[in-house]
C-alpha positions in Angstrom: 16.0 12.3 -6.1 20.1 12.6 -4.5 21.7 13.1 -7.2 23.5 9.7 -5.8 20.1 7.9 -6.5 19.4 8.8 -9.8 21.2 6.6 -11.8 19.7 3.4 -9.3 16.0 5.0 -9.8 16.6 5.1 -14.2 18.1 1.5 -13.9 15.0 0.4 -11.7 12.7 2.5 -14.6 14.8 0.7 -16.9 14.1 -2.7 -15.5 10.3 -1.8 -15.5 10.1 -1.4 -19.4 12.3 -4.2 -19.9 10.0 -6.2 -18.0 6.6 -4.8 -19.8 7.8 -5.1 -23.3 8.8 -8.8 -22.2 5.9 -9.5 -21.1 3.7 -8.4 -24.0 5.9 -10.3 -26.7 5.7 -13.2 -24.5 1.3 -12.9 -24.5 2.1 -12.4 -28.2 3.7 -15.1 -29.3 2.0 -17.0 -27.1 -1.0 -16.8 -28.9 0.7 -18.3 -32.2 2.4 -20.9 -30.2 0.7 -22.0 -26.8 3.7 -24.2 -26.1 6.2 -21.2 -25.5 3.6 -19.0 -23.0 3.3 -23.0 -20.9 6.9 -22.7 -20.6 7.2 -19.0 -19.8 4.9 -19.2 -17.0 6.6 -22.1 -15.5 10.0 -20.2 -16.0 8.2 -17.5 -14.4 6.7 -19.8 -10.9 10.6 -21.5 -11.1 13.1 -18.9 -11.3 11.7 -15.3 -11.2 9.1 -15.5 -8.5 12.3 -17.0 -5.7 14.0 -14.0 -7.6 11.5 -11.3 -6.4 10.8 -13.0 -3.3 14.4 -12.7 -2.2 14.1 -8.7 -2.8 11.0 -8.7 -1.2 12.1 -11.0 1.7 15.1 -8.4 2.1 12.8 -6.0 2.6 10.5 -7.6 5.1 13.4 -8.3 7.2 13.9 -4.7 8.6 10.0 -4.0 8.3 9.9 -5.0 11.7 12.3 -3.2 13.3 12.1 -0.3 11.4 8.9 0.7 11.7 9.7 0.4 15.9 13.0 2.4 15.6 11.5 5.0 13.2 7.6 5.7 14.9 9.8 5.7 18.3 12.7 8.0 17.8 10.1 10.6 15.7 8.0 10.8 19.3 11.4 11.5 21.0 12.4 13.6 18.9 9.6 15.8 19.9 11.1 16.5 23.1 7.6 17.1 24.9 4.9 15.3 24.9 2.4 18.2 24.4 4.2 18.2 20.8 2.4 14.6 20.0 -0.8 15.6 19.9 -0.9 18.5 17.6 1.1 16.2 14.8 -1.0 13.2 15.3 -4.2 16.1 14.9 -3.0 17.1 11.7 -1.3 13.5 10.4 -5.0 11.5 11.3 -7.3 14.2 9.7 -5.0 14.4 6.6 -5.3 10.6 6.6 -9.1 10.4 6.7 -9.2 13.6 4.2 -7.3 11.5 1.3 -9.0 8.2 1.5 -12.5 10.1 1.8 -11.2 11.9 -1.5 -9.9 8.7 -3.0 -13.0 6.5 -2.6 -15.5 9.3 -3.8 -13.4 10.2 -6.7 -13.7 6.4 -7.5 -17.7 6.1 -7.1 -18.2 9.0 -9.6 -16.1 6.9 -11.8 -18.2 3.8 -11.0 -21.4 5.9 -11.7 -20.4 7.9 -14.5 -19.1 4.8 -16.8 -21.3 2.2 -15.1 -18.5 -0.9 -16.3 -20.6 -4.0 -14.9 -22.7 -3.1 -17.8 -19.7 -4.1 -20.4 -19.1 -7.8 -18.4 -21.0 -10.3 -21.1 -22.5 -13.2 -18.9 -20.2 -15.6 -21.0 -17.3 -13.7 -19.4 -19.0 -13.4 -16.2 -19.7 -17.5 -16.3 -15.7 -17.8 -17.1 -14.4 -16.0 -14.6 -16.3 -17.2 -11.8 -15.8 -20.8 -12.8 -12.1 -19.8 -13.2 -11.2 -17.7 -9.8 -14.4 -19.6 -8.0 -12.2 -21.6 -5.5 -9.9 -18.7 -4.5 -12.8 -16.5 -4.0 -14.4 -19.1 -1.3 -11.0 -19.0 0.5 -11.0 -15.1 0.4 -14.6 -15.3 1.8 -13.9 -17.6 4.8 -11.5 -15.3 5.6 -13.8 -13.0 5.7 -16.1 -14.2 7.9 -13.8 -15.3 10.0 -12.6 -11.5 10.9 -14.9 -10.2 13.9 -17.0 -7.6 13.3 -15.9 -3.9 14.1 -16.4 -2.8 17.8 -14.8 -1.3 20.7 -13.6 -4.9 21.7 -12.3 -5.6 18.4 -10.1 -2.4 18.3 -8.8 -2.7 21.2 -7.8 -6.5 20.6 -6.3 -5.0 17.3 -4.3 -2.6 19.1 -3.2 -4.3 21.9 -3.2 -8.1 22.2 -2.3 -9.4 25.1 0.7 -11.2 23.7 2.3 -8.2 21.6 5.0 -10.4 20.8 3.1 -13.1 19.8 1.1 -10.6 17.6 4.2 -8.8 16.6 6.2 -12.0 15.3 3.0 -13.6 13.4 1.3 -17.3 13.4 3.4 -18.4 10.7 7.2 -17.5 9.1 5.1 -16.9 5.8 3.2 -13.6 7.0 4.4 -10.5 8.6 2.9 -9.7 11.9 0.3 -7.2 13.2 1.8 -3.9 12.9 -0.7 -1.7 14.6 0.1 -3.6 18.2 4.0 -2.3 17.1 3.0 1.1 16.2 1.0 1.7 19.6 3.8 -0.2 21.6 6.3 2.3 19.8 4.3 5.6 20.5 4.2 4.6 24.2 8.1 4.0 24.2 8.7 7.4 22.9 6.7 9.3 24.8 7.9 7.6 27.7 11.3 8.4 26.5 10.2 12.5 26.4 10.0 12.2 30.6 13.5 10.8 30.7 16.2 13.0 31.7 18.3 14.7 29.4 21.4 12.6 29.2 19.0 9.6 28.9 16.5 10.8 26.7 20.0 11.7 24.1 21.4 7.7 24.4 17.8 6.1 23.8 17.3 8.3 20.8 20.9 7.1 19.6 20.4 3.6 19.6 16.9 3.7 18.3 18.6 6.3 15.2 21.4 3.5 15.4 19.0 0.6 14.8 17.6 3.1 11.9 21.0 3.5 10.3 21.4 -0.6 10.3 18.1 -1.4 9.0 18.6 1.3 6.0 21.8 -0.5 5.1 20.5 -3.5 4.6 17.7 -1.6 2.3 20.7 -0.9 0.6 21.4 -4.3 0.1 18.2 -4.7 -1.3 18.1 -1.6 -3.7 21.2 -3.1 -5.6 18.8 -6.0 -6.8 16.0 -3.9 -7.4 17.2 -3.5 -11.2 16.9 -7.1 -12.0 13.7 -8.2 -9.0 11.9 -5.5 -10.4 11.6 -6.5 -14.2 11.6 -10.4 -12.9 8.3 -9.5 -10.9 6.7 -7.6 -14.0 7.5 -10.0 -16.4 5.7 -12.8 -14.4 2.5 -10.8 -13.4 2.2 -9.7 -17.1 2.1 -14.0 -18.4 0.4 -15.3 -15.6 -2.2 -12.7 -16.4 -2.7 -13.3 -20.1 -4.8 -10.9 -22.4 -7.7 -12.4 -22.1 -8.6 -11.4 -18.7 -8.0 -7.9 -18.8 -9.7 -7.8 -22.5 -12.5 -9.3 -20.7 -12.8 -7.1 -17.3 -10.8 -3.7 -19.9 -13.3 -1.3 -18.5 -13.0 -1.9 -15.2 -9.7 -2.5 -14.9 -8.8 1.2 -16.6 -11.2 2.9 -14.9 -10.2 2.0 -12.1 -6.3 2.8 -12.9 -7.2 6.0 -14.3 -9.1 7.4 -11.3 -6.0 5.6 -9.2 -3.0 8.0 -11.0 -6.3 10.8 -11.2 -6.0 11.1 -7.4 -2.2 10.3 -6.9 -1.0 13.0 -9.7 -4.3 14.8 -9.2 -5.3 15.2 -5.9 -2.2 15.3 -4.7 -0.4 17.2 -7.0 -2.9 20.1 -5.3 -1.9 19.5 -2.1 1.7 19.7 -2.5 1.3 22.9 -4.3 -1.3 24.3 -2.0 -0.4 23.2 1.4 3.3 22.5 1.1 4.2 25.2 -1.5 6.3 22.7 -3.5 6.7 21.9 -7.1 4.6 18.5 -7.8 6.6 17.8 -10.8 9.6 17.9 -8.9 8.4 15.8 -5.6 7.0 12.7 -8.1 10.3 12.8 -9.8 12.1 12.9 -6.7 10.0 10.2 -5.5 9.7 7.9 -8.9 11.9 5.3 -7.2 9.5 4.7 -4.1 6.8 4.5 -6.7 8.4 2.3 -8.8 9.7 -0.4 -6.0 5.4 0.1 -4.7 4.2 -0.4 -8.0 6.2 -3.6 -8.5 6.3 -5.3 -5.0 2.5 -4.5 -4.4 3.2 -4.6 -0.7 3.6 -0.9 1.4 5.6 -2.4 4.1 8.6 -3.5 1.9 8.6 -0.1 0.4 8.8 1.5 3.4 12.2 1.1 4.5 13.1 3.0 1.1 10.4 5.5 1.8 12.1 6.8 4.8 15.4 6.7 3.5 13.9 9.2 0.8 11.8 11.4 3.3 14.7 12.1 5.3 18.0 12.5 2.9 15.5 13.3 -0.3 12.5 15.5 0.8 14.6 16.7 3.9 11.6 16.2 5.7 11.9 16.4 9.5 13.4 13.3 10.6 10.5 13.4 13.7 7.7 13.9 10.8 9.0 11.4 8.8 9.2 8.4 10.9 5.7 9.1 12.5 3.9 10.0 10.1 5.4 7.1 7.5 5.2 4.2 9.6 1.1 5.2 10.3 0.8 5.5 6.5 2.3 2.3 6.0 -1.1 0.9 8.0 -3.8 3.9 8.3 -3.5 5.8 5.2 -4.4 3.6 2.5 -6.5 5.8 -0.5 -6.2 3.5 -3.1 -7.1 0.4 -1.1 -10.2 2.5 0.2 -10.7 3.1 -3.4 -10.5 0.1 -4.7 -12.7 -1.5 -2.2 -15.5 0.9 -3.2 -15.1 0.3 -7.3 -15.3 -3.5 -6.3 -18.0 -3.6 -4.5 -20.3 -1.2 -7.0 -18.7 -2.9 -9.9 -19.9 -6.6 -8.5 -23.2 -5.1 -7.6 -23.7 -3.5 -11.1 -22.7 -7.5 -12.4 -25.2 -9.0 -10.6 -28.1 -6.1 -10.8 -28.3 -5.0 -7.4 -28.8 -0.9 -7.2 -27.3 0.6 -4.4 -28.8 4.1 -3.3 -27.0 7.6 -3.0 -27.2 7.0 1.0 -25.9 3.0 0.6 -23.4 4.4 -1.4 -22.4 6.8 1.6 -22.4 3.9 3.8 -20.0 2.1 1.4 -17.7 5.2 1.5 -17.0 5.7 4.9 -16.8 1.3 5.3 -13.9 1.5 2.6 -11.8 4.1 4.6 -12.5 1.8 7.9 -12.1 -1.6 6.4 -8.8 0.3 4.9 -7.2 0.5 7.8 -7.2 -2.7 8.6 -5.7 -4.0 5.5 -2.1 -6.0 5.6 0.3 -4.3 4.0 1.5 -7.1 1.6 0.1 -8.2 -1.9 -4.0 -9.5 -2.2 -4.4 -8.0 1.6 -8.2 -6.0 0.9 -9.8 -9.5 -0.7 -11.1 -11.0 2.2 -12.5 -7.4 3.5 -14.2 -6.8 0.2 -15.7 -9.9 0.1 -17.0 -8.5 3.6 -18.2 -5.6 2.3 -20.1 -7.1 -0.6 -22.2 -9.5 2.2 -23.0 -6.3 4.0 -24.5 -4.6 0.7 -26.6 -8.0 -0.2 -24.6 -8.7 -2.6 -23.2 -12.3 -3.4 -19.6 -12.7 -1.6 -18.1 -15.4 -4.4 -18.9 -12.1 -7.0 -15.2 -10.7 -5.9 -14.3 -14.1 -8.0 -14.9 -12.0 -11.4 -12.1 -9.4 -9.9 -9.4 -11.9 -9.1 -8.1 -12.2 -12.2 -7.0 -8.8 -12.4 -6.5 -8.1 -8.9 -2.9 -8.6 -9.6 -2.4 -5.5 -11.5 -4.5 -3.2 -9.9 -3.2 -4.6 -6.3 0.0 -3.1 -7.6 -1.4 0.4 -8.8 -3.2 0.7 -5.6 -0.1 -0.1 -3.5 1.9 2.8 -5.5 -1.1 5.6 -4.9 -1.3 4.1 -1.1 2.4 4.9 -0.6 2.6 8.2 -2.8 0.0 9.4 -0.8 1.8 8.9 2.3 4.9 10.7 1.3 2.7 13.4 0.3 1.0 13.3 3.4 4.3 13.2 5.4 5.7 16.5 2.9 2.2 18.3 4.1 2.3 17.4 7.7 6.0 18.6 7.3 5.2 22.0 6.2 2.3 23.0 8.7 4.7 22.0 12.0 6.6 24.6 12.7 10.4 24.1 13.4 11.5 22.6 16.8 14.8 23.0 18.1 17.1 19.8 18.4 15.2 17.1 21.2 18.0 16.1 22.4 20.2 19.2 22.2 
């Protein structure tokens, strides 16, 4: 971390425990006094949700125009077009390489500890009664998602109104981002054939529209210290103890085979690959992993991510704003992880054996489904209650899960993005230096 950053990333850490240890006395003395947790929780829906939201919201603003500015100035920055195709080679197979890892990792886990056992049926009774309606919403959306085909991706990556598709249905989701990230790739390597002189001013204002956007991240940053612990604090009460006594196997199973591949797997590759010290990278990283952790949403960490590849990492600012921006989308291990744990879990619930074969099946459905997760909090339910159909297993079983989806959304959301900083330090090391694009 900049020396500049450090004392914002032990403030946000700061925050974080703050938040935790709030939290916990709050289930505490809850339990003595019902009354006080009531009002917590309210306090928590009235004041410190619009709190986080107006981080978050901060954040979504330059999503947008980021990713656009970024993915588009990284292609120009190439200078040729013959350049693209080597670093999207290596950036897509190192993508497929760590969710493969992340999902198998996670169905050993599955296997090995076998937690749908531990689920007594009173518990299973109580949380389907409890999370029943939201599960029916998550499987209409579901089923309301075409099926993968060659139509389908190409209607995924370009619509025929990529503004439309851009801008969103509604002012309370983001917009398709893939349509943006294709549109964005063709700009720059259109801008590669320009001349000279042309090619320098169009990758000026697009590294002007960068500089912008990453001051109003700083905007953002300065309210991270007091978002971050608001967010935590109101996760940790509307949660309560007696869902995640009730699902505890799962639900640290699955967290401990999350940080296994993040610190683990990863750690590997940033020694091996990128000759780096992995202590040093996560602790010049911590506060991209701490804003992940507690937004649960890769998009609004991404403006900080980039601000940390290029002035942190000194990663090349060509590698960092294409292979980040694809991340933020494509390279989602601990969504493709989780998917898989759900899905075995919720089949071990209900008695349904899946074979080593099904089980293959299941791994290389999580990566795809992965990819075409949203980027913001509770974005994989309505694909894994997809997945679960496909296995014959009963959709409205993701409504045991939902109780603790919170939490682990948010541990899946920080190995998604650490991955892709790790990815983006890899892909770093193995493209050889180019001279200046637009020298």
């Amino acid at each position: 971390m900049a020396e500049s950053n450090r004392p914002l990333a032990n403030r946000i850490l700061l925050g974080l425990a703050i938040g935790v240890a709030a939290g916990i006395a709050t289930l505490i003395a809850g339990r003595f006094a019902p009354p006080l947790l009531l009002h917590a929780r309210t306090f928590s829906t009235t004041v410190l949700d619009p709190l986080g939201q107006v981080f978050l919201r901060l954040l979504f603003f330059v999503v947008i125009p980021l990713v656009f500015a970024s993915l588009a100035t990284g292609v120009v920055q190439l200078g040729r077009l013959d350049r693209l195709g080597p670093l999207a080679g290596r950036t897509f197979l190192l993508f497929f390489l760590n969710m493969a890892i992340g999902v198998g990792l996670g169905l050993l886990m599955m296997n090995l500890v076998q937690p749908g056992d531990y689920l007594e049926p009173a518990a299973k009774e109580r949380l389907l009664h409890e999370f029943g309606g939201a599960a029916q919403k998550h499987i209409a959306t579901g089923s309301s998602n075409p099926s993968l085909s060659f139509a389908t991706l190409v209607e995924m990556f370009m619509p025929r109104n990529l503004l439309g598709a851009v801008v969103g249905q509604s002012k309370a989701t983001i917009g398709d981002v893939l349509p943006l990230i294709l549109f964005a790739i063709l700009v720059g390597a259109a801008g590669t054939k320009l001349a000279r002189e042309k090619r320098r001013r169009l990758q000026e204002g697009l590294e002007l529209v960068s500089e912008l956007m990453t001051g109003i991240v700083d905007f953002a940053l300065r309210l991270a210290p007091y978002a971050v612990p608001a967010m935590i604090y109101s996760v940790i009460v509307k949660i309560g103890v007696d869902i995640l006594f009730a699902l505890g196997t799962f639900v640290l199973g699955c967290v401990a085979v999350m940080l296994l591949h993040l610190f683990g797997t990863m750690s590997l590759w940033i020694r091996l690959w990128a000759r780096r010290s992995p202590r040093q990278f996560f602790s010049d990283i911590r506060t991209i992993l701490v804003t992940a952790f507690s937004t649960s949403s890769s998009n609004a960490t991404l403006p900080a991510a980039l601000e940390c590849a290029r002035d942190t990492l000194k990663l090349k600012p060509s590698v960092a704003g294409f292979v980040l921006p694809l991340g933020t989308t494509m390279n989602m291990s601990g969504t493709a992880l989780y998917e898989g744990c759900v899905v075995l879990f919720v089949a071990q619930v209900f008695g349904v054996d899946l074979s080593f074969f099904q089980q293959v099946t299941l791994l290389l459905l999580s990566v795809l489904s992965a990819v075409a997760v949203a980027g913001i909090p509770g974005g994989s339910l309505p694909l894994i209650a997809g997945l679960l159909a496909t296995f014959g297993i009963p959709p409205e079983g993701i409504g045991i899960v939902l109780g603790a989806d919170r939490i682990l959304d948010m541990t899946r959301t920080m190995t998604n993005v650490g991955s892709d900083m790790v990815t983006a330090l890899v892909v770093d090391a193995q493209t050889p230096a180019e001279p200046d694009a637009a020298a």
